[in-house]
FILO-289918 format. One record per residue (C-alpha): x, y, z. Coordinates in steps of 0.05 Angstrom, whole numbers, padded with zeros to 5 digits, always signed. Layout:
XYZ;...
END
This chain:
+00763-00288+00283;+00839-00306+00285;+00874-00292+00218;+00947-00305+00216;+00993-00245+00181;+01055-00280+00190;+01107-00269+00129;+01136-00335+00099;+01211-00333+00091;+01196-00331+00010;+01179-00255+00015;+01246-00234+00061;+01294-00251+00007;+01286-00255-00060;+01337-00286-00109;+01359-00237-00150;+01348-00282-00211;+01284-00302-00200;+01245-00259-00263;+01295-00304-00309;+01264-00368-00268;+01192-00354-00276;+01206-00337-00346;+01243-00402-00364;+01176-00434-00331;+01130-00399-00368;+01176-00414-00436;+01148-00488-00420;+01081-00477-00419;+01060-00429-00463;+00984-00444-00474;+00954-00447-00403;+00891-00420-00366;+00918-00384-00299;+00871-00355-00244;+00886-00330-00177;+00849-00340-00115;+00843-00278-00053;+00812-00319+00018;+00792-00272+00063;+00766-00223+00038;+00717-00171+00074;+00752-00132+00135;+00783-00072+00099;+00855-00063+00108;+00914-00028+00075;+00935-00089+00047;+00872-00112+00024;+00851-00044-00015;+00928-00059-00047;+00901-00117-00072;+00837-00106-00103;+00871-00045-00128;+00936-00081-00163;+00882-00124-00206;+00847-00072-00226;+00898-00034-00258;+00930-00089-00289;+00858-00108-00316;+00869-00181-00282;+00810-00226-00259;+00813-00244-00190;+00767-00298-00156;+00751-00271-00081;+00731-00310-00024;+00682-00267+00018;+00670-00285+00083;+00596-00265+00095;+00600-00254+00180;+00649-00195+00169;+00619-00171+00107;+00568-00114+00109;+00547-00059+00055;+00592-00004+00081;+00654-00056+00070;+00628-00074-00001;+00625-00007-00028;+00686+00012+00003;+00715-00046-00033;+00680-00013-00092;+00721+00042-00094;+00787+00007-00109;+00765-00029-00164;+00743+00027-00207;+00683-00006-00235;+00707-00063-00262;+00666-00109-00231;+00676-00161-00293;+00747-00172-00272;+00726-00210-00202;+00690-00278-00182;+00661-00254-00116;+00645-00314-00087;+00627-00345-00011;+00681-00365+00040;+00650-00412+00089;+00603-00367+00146;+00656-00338+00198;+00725-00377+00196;+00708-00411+00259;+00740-00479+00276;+00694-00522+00302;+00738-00585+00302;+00784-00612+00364;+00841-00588+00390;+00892-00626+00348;+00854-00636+00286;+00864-00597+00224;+00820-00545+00226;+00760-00530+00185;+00692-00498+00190;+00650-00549+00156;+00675-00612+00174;+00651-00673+00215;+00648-00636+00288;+00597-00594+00261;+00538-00616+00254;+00502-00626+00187;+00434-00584+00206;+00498-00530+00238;+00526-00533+00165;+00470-00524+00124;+00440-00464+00165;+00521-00428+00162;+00513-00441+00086;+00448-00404+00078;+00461-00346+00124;+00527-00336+00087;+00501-00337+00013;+00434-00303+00030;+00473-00247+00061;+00523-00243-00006;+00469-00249-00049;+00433-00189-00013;+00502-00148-00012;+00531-00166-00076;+00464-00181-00119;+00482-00199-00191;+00561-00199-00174;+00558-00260-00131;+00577-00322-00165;+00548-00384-00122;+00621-00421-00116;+00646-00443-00046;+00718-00437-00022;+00721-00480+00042;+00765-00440+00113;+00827-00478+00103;+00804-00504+00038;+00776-00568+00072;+00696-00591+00076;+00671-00657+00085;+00625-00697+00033;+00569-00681+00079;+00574-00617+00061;+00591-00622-00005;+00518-00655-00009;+00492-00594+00017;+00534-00542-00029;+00495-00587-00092;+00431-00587-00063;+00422-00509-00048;+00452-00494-00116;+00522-00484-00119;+00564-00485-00183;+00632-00506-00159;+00679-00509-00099;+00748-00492-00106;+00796-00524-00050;+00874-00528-00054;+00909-00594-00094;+00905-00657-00057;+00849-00653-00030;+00829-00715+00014;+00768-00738-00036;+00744-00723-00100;+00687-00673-00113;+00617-00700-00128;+00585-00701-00204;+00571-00646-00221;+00594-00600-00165;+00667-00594-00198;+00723-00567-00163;+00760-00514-00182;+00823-00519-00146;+00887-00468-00125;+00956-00514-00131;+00997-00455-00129;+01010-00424-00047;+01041-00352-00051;+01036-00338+00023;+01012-00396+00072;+01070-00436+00065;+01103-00486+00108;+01182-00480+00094;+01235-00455+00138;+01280-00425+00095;+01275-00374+00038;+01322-00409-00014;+01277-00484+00012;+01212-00427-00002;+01226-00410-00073;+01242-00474-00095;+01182-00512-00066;+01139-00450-00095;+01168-00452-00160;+01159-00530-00162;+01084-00522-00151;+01079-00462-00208;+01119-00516-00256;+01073-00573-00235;+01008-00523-00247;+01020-00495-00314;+01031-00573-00335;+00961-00588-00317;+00942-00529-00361;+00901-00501-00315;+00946-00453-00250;+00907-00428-00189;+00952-00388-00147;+00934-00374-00075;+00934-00309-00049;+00919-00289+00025;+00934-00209+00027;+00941-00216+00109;+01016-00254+00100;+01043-00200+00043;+01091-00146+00053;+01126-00099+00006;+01162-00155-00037;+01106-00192-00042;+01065-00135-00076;+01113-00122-00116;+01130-00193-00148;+01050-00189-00167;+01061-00127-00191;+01112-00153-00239;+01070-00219-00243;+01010-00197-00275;+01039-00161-00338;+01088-00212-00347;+01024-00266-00354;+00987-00218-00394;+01038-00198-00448;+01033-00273-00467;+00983-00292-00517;+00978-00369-00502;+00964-00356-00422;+00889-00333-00407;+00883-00297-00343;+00816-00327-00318;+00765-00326-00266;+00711-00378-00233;+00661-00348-00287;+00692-00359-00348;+00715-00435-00324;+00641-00456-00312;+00629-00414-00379;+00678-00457-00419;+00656-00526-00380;+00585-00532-00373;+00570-00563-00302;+00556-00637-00320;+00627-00643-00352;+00671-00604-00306;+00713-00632-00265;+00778-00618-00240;+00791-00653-00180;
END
């Protein structure tokens, strides 16, 4: 298991007008469905309990991508514990079996995509939502976030066929979802991103969070590993900000399939 905790450029400087610029964005759009998205999740860690911890308090729903092969019972209720029961605010849902790259050296990476084979992918399924679903009984929610957000339509095949609501990759994915298997995608990337400059960061970023609430429907990426102190703390100042505005509902994986019954959904 290799998980990078490298800090984009974004979090080392932040422009000291930047509440006024996510304000003037949010001015734009004021009647949007927003969700955020946690990969990742399972290996405790300070930053992780932070996390859980920061939507809690602010009472804001948070779809988490559990990755069954380093998730166990003693991890889950510690997770438990810094989320003060309230279980209702969080889509715990399956990412991939163990993060393992199975493609070639040179090829993006994923876990479930053409170098492994479809009996390999099937089984990995399986094992990791028979293990949630024995951890996390009525809390799991049967969606599928992909390691790296990619899968191939093999496996999407698959997902249907065992039962799965939804997948949720990142925008731009290489092929549409199938009927009714919708996707449920993040187009917002908080931490994994690609720039090389902080100013070239926040631009880009707030681009993509401009571009989101015009589709009426934000998923903001979060991977805990690549935060640091700023990075908390914009969150922190984040969440309220979202909630003290009564056209933007804070959402998670549950209430989208709730408001879009399965043979109509689709967002890819």
């Amino acid at each position: 298991m290799i998980v990078s905790n490298k800090v984009s450029p974004l979090w080392l400087h932040i422009p000291a007008d930047i509440d006024r610029r996510i304000e003037e964005i949010l001015d734009r759009h004021p009647a949007v469905r927003v969700f955020f998205r946690a990969d990742d999740v399972a290996i405790p860690s300070a930053k992780q309990d932070l996390l859980l911890e920061l939507f809690a308090r602010h009472d804001t729903p948070l779809c988490a991508a559990i990755v069954p092969a380093w998730f166990n019972r003693s991890r889950w209720d510690a997770m438990c514990g810094h989320i003060h029961g309230k279980q209702h605010l969080f889509a715990w849902h399956q990412h991939g079996w163990n993060h393992h790259n199975h493609q070639s050296a040179g090829e993006k990476k994923q876990e479930f995509g053409a170098a492994a084979t479809s009996q390999q992918k099937r089984q990995n399924i399986i094992r990791g939502r028979d293990k949630l679903e024995t951890i996390l009984g009525a809390h799991f929610l049967p969606v599928f976030t992909p390691p790296w957000n990619r899968l191939d339509q093999d496996t999407m095949h698959i997902l249907k066929e065992l039962g799965f609501l939804a997948i949720s990759r990142y925008r731009g994915a290489k092929f549409p979802s199938l009927s009714g298997l919708p996707d449920l995608p993040a187009n917002v990337d908080l931490h994994t991103r690609k720039e090389v400059s902080a100013d070239a960061d926040w631009q880009a970023m707030l681009s993509e969070l401009d571009q989101a609430l015009a589709t009426g429907l934000a998923g903001l990426m979060i991977h805990h590993q690549h935060m640091n102190a700023a990075a908390f703390a914009f969150l922190d100042a984040l969440l309220p900000s979202l909630r003290n505005r009564p056209g933007i509902r804070l959402c998670h994986y549950r209430h989208l399939l709730e408001d879009f019954p399965r043979q109509s959904v689709d967002f890819s």
